[in-house]
PAZAPA-4460 file (N, C-alpha, C; in steps of 0.05 Angstrom, whole numbers, plus 32768, in hexadecimal, padded with zeros to 4 digits):
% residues 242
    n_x    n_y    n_z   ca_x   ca_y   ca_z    c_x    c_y    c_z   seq   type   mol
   7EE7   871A   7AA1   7EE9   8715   7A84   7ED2   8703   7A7B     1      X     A
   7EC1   86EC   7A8E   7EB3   86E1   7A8B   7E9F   86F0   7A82     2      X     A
   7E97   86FD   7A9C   7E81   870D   7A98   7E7F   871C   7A7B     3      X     A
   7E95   872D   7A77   7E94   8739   7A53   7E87   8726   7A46     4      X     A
   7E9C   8712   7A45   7E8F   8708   7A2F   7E78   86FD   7A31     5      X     A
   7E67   86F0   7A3E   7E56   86E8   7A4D   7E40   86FF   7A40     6      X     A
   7E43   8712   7A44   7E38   8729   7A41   7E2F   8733   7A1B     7      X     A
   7E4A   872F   7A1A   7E4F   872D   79F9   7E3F   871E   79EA     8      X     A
   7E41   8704   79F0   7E2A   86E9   79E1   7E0F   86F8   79E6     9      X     A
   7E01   8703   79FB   7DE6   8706   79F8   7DE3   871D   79F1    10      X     A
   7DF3   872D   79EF   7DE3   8750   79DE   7DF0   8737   79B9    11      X     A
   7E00   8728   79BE   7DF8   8721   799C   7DDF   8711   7998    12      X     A
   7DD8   8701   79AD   7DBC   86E9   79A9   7DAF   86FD   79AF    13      X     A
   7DAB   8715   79B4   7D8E   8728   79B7   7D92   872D   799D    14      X     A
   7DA4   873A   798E   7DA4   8745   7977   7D9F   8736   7965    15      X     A
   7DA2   8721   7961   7D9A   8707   7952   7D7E   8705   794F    16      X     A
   7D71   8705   796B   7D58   86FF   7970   7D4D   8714   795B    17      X     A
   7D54   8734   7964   7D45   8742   795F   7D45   8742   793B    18      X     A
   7D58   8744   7937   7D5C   873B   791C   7D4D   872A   7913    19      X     A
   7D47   870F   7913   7D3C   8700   7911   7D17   8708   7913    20      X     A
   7D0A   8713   7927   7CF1   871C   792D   7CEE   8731   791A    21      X     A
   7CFF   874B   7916   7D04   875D   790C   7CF2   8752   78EB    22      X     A
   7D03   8741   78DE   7D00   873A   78C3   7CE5   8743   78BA    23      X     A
   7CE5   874D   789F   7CCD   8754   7895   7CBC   8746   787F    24      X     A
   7CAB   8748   788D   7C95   872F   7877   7C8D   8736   785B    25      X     A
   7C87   8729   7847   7C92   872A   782C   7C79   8738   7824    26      X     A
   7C76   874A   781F   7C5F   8762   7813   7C4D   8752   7800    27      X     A
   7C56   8742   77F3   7C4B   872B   77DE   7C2F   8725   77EC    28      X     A
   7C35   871A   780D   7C22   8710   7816   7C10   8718   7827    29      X     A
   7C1C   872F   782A   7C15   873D   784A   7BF9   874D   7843    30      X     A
   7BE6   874B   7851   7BC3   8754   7855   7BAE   874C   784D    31      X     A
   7B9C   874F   7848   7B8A   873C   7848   7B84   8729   782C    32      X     A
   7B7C   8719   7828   7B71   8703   7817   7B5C   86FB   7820    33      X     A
   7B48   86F7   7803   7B25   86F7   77FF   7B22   86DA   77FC    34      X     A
   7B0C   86CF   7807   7B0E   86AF   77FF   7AFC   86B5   77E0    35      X     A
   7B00   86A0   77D1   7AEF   86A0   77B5   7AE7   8688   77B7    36      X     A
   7AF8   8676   77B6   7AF0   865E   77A7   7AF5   8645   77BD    37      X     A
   7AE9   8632   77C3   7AF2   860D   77D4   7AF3   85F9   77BB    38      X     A
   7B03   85E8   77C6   7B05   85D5   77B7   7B0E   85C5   77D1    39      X     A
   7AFB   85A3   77C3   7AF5   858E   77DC   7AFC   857B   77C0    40      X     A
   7B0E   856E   77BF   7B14   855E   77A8   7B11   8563   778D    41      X     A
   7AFC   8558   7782   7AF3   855F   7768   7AE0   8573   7760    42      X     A
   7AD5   857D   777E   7AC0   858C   7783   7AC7   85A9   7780    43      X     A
   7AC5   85C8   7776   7AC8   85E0   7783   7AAE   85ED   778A    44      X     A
   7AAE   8602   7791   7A9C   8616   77A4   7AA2   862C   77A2    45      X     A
   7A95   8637   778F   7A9D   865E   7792   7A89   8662   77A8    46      X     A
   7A9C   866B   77C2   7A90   8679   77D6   7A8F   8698   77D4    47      X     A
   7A9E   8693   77C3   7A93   86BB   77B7   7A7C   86C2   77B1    48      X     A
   7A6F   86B0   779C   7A56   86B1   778E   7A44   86AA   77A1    49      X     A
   7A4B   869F   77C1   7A3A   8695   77D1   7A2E   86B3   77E8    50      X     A
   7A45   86C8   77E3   7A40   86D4   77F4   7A4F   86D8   780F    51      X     A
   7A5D   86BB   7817   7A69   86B7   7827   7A84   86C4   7829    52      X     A
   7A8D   86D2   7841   7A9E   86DE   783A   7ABD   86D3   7852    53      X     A
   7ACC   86D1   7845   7AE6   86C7   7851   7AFC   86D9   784E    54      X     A
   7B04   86E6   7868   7B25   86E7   785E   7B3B   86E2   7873    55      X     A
   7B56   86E4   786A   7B69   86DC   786C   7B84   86EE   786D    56      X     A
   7B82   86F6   7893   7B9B   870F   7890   7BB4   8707   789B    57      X     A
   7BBE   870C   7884   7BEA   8707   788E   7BF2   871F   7897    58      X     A
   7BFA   8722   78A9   7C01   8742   78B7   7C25   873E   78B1    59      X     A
   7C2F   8759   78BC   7C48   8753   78A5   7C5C   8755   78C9    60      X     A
   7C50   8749   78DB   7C54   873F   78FD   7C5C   871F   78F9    61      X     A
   7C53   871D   78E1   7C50   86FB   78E3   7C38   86E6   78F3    62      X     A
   7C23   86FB   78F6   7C0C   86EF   790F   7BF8   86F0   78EC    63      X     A
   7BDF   86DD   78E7   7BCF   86DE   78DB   7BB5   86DD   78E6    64      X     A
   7B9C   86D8   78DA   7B7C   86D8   78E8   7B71   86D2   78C6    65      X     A
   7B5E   86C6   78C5   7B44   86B8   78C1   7B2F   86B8   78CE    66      X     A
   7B18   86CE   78BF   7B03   86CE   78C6   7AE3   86D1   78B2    67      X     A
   7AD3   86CB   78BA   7AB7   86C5   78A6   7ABC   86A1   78A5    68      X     A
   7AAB   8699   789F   7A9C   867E   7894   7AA0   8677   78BA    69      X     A
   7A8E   8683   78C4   7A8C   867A   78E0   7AA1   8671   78EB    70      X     A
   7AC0   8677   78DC   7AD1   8673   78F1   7AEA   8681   78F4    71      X     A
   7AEB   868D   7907   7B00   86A8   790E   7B0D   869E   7922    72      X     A
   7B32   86A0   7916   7B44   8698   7923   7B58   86A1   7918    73      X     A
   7B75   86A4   792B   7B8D   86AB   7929   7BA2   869B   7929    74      X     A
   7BBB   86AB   7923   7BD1   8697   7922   7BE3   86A1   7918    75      X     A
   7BFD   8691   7902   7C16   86A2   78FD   7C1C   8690   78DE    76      X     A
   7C29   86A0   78D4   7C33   869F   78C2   7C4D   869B   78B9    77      X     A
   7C59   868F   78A8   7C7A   868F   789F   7C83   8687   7880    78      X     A
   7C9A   8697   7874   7C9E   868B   7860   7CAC   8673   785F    79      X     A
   7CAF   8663   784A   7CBB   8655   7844   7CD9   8657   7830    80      X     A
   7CE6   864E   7828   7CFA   864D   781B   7CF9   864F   7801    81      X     A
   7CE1   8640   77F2   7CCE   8649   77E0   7CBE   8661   77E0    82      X     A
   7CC6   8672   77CC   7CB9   8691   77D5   7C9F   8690   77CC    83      X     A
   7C95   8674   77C5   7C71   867C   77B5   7C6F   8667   77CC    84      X     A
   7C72   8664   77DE   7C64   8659   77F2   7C66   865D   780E    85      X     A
   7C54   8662   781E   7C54   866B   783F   7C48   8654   784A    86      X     A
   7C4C   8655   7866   7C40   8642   7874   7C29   8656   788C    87      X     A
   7C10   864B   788A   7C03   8652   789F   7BFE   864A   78BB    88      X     A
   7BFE   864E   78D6   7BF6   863D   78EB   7BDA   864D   78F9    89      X     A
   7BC2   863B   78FA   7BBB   8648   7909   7BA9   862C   7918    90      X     A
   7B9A   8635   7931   7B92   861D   7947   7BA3   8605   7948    91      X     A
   7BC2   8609   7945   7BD7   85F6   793F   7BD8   85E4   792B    92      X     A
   7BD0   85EA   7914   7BCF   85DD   7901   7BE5   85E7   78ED    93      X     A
   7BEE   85DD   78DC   7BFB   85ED   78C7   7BF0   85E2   78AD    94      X     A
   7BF3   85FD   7899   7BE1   85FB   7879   7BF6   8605   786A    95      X     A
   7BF6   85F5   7851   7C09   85FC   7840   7BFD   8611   7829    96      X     A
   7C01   862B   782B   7BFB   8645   781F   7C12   8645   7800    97      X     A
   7C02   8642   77EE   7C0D   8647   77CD   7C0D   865F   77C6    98      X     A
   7C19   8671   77BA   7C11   8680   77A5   7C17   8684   778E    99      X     A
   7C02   8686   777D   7C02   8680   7758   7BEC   8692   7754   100      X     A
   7BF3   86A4   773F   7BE7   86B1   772D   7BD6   86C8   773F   101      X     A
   7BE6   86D2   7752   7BCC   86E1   7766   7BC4   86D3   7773   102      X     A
   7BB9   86C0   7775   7BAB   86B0   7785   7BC4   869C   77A4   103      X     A
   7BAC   86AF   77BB   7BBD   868A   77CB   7BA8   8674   77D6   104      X     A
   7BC1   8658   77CE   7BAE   8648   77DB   7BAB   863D   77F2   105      X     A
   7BA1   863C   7803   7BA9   862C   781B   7B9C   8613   7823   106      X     A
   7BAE   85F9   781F   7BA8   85DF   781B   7BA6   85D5   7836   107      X     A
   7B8A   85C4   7840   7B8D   85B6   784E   7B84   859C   7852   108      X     A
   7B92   8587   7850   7B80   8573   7842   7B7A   856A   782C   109      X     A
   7B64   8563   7820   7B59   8567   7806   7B45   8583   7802   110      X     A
   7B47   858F   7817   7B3B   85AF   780D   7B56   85BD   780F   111      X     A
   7B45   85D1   77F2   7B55   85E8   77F1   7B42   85FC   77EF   112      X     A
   7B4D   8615   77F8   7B42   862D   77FD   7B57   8648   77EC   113      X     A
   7B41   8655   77D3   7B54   866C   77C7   7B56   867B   77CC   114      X     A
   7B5E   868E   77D4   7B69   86A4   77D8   7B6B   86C1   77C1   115      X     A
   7B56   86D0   77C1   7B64   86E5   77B6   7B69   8703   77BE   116      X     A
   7B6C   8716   77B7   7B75   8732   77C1   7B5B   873E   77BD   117      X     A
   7B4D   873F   77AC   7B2F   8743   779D   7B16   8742   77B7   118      X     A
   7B11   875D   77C0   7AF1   8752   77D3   7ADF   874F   77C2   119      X     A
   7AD3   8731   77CC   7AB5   8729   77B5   7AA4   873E   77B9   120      X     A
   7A92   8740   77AA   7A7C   8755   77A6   7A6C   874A   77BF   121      X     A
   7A58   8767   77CD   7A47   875A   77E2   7A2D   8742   77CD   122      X     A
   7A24   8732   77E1   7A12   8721   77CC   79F5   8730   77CE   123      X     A
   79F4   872A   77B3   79DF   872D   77B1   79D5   874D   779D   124      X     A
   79EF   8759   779E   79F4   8776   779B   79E7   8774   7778   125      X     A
   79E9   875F   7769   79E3   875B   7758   79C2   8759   7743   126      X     A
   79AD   875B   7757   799C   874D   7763   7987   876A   774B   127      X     A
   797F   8767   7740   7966   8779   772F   7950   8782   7748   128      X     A
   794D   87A0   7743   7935   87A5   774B   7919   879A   774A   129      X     A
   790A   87A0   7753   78F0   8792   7754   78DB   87AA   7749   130      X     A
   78CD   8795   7734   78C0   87AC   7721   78A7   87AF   772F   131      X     A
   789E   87C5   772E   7884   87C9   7746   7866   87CE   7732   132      X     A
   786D   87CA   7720   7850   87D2   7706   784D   87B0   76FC   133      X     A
   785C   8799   7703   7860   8786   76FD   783D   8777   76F2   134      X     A
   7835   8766   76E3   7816   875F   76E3   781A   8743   76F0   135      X     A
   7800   873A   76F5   77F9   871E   76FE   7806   870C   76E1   136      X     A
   7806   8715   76C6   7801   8709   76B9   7824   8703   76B2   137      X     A
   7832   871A   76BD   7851   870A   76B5   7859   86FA   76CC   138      X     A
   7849   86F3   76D8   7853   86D9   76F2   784F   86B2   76DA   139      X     A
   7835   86B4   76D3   7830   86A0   76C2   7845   8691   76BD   140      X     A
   7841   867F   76B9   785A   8663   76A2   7870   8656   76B8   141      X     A
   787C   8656   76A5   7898   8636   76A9   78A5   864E   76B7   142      X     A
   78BA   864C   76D9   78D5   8659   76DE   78EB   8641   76E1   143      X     A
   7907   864D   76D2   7919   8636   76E6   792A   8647   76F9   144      X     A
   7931   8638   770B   7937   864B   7725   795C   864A   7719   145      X     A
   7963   8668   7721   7980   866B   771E   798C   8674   772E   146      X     A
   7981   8672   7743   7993   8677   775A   7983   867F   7772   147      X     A
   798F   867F   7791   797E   8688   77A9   798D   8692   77B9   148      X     A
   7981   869E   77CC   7993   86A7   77E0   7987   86A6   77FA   149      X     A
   7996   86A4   7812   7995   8698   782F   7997   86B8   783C   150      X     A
   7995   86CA   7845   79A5   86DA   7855   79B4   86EA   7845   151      X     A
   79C8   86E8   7844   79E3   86F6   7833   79EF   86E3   7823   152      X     A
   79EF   86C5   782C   79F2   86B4   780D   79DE   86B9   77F5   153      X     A
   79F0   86B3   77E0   79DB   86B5   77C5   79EB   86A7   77BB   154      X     A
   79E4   868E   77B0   79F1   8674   7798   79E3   8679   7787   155      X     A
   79F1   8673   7766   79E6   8677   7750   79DB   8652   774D   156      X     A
   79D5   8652   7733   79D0   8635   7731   79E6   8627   7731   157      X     A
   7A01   862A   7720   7A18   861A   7721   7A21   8615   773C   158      X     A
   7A1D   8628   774F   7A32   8631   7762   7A1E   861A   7773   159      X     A
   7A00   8616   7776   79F5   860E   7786   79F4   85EB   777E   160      X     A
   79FB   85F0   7768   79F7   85CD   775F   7A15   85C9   7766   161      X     A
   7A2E   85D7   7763   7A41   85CE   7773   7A4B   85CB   7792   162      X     A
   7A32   85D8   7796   7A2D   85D4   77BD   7A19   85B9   77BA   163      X     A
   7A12   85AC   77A7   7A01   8595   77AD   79E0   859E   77B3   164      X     A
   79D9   85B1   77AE   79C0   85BD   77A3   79B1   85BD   778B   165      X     A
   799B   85B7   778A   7997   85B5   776E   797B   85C7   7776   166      X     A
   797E   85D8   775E   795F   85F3   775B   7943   85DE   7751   167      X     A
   7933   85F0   7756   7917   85E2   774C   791A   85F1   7732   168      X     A
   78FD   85EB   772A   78EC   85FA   7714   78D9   85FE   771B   169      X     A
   78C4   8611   7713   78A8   8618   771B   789D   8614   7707   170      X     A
   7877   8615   7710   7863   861A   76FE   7855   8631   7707   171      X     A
   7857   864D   76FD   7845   8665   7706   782B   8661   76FB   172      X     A
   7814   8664   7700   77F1   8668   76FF   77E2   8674   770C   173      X     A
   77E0   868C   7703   77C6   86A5   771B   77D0   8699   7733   174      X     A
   77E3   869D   7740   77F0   8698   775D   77F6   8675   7769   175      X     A
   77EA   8667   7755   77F4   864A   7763   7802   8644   7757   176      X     A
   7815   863C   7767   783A   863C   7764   783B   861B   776B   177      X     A
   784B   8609   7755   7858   85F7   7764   786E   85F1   7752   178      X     A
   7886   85DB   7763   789B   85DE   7760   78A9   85B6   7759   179      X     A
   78BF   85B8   7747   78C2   859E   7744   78E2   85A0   7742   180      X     A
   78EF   8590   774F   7910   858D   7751   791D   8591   7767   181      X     A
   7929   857B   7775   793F   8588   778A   7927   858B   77AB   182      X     A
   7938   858A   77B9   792C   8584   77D8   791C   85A6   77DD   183      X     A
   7923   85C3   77D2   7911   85D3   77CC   78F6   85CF   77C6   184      X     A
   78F6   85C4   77AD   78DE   85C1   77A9   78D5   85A8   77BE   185      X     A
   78D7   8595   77CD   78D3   8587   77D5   78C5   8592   77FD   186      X     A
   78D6   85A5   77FD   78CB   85B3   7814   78B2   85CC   7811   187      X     A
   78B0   85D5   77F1   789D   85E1   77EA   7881   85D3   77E3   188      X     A
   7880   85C0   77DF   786D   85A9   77D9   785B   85B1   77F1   189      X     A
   7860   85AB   7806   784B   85B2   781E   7834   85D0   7818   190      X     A
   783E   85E6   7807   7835   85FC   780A   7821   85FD   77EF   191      X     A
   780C   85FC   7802   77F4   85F7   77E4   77DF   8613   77E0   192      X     A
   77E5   861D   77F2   77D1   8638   77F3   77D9   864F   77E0   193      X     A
   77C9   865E   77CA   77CA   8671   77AC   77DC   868C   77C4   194      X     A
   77E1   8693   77B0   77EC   86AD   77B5   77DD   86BC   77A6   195      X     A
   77DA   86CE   77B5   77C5   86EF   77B7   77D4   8700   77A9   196      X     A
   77D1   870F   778D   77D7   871C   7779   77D5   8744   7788   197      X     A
   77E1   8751   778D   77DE   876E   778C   77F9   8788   7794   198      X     A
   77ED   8794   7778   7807   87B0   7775   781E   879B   776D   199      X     A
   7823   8785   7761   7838   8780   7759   7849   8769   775F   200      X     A
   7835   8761   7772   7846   874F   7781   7834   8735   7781   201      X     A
   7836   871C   778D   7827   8706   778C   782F   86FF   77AC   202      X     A
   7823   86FF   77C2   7830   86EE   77DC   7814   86E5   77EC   203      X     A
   781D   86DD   7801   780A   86C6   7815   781C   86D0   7836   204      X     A
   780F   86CE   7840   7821   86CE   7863   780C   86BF   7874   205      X     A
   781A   86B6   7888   7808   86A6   7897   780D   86BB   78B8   206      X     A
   7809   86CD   78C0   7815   86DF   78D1   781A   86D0   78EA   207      X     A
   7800   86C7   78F4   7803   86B8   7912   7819   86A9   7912   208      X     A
   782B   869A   78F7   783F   867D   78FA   7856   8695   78F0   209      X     A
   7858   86B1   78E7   786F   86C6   78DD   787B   86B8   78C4   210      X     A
   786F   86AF   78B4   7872   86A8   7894   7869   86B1   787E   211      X     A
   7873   86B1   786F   7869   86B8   7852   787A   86BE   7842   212      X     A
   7865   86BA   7826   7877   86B5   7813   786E   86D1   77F6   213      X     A
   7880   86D3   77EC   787D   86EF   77D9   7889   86EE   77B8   214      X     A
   7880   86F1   77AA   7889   86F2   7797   7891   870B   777D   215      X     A
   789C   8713   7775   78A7   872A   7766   78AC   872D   774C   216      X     A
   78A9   8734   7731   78B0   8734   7720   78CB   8744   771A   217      X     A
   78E4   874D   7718   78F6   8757   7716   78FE   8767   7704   218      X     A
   7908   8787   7700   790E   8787   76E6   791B   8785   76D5   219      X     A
   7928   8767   76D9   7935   875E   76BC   7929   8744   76B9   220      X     A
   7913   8742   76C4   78FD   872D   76B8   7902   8715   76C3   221      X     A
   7908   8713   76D5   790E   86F8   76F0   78FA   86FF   7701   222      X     A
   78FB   86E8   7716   78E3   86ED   7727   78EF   86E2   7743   223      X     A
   78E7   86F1   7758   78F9   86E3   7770   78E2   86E3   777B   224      X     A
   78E5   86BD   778E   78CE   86BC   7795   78DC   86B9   77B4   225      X     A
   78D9   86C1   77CF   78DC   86BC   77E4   78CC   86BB   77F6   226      X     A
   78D8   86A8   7805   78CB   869E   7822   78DE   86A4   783B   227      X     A
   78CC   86AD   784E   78D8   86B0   7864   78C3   86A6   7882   228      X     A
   78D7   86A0   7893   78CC   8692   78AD   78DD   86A0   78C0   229      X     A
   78CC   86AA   78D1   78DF   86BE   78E4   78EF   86D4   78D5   230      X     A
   7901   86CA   78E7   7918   86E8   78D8   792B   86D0   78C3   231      X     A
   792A   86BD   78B6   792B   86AB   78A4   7923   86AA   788A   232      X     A
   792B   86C2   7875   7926   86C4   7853   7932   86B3   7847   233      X     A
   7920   86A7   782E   7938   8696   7817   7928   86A1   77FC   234      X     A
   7938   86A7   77EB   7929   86B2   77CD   793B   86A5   77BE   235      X     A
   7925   869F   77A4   792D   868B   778F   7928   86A1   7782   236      X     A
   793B   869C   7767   7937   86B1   7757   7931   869B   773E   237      X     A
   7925   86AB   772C   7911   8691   7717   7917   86A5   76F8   238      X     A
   7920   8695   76E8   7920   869A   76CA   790B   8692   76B5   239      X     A
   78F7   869D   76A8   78E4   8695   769E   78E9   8686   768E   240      X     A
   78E9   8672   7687   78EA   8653   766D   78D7   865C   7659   241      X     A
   78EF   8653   7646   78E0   8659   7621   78D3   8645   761D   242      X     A
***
């Protein structure tokens, strides 16, 4: 009789269990989420606009992953009692996950990280052709720089002065270029040699050191000027001043 019952309690604690594992995760939350936006106190960061790409998968297993901004990792997920809020765990940590208006947040600290369903545009995808009939003579005058890009990042000006960047300005003249504002221009200061005008373009290379620098007129009347070192590109993109 022992044995029965004995027997009895664990086909019910299996069924419990399974029950319990079984449960299904709340569709609300379940697959992936795009990072957009950080916020570090008073500070935010559209990492959207950066290019940078983040996301954030709740599998409906209860196991999650985080991967992009150089760091890819796993872990698990659970709701709370509060249905606009989950809890995340991952490298043993736990993050308190909001959701409002579409958006989730996941707080850790004094950063927060948003969350949306939305994949950001690739960067850069935005970016004007390059006009190839362009003259020497629309390089001329005042640019202010509105934005650059690294690789696959591209910050606009807001986005980059909210990363603690600040753009230069230029002075264009039959190829001598110089630059005033911000540690950019401050690392461009060294580069004193004209740029060579032809078919459209304005650039310089130094081949033996694998550098050089190029300049473009665009056609919606911006000018991207880039430099690269190795396999290492950065283009400023420049708005002509009234």
């Amino acid at each position: 009789m022992k044995k029965i019952t004995a027997l009895v309690l664990a086909l019910m604690m299996t069924c419990l269990m399974t029950c319990a594992f079984a449960a299904e995760a709340d569709p609300l939350y379940t697959g992936e989420w795009y990072l957009k936006t950080m916020q570090n106190g008073d500070e935010t960061i559209d990492v959207a606009a950066m290019g940078l790409n983040g996301v954030m998968t709740l599998n409906a297993d209860w196991t999650c992953s985080m991967t992009g901004m150089g760091n890819d990792v796993t872990g698990t997920w659970k709701d709370e009692a509060d249905k606009n809020k989950i809890t995340v765990t991952m490298d043993g940590d736990d993050a308190d996950v909001m959701l409002s208006d579409g958006e989730l947040t996941v707080s850790a600290g004094e950063t927060k990280m948003i969350f949306t369903r939305e994949a950001p545009a690739a960067a850069g995808s935005e970016t004007a052709e390059i006009k190839a009939d362009a003259t020497a003579e629309e390089f001329n005058g005042n640019w202010t720089c509105i934005a650059l890009s690294v690789g696959s990042m591209k910050l606009d000006a807001a986005t980059a002065k909210a990363a603690g960047q600040e753009l230069p300005t230029l002075k264009f003249e039959d190829g001598a270029v110089s630059m005033e504002g911000g540690q950019i221009a401050e690392a461009f200061s060294a580069f004193k040699m004209p740029l060579t005008f032809a078919d459209g373009t304005y650039s310089f290379a130094i081949e033996s050191a694998n550098v050089s620098v190029k300049a473009n007129i665009l056609q919606d009347g911006t000018m991207a000027l880039e430099f690269a070192a190795g396999e290492t590109a950065t283009t400023l993109y420049f708005e002509k001043a009234e």
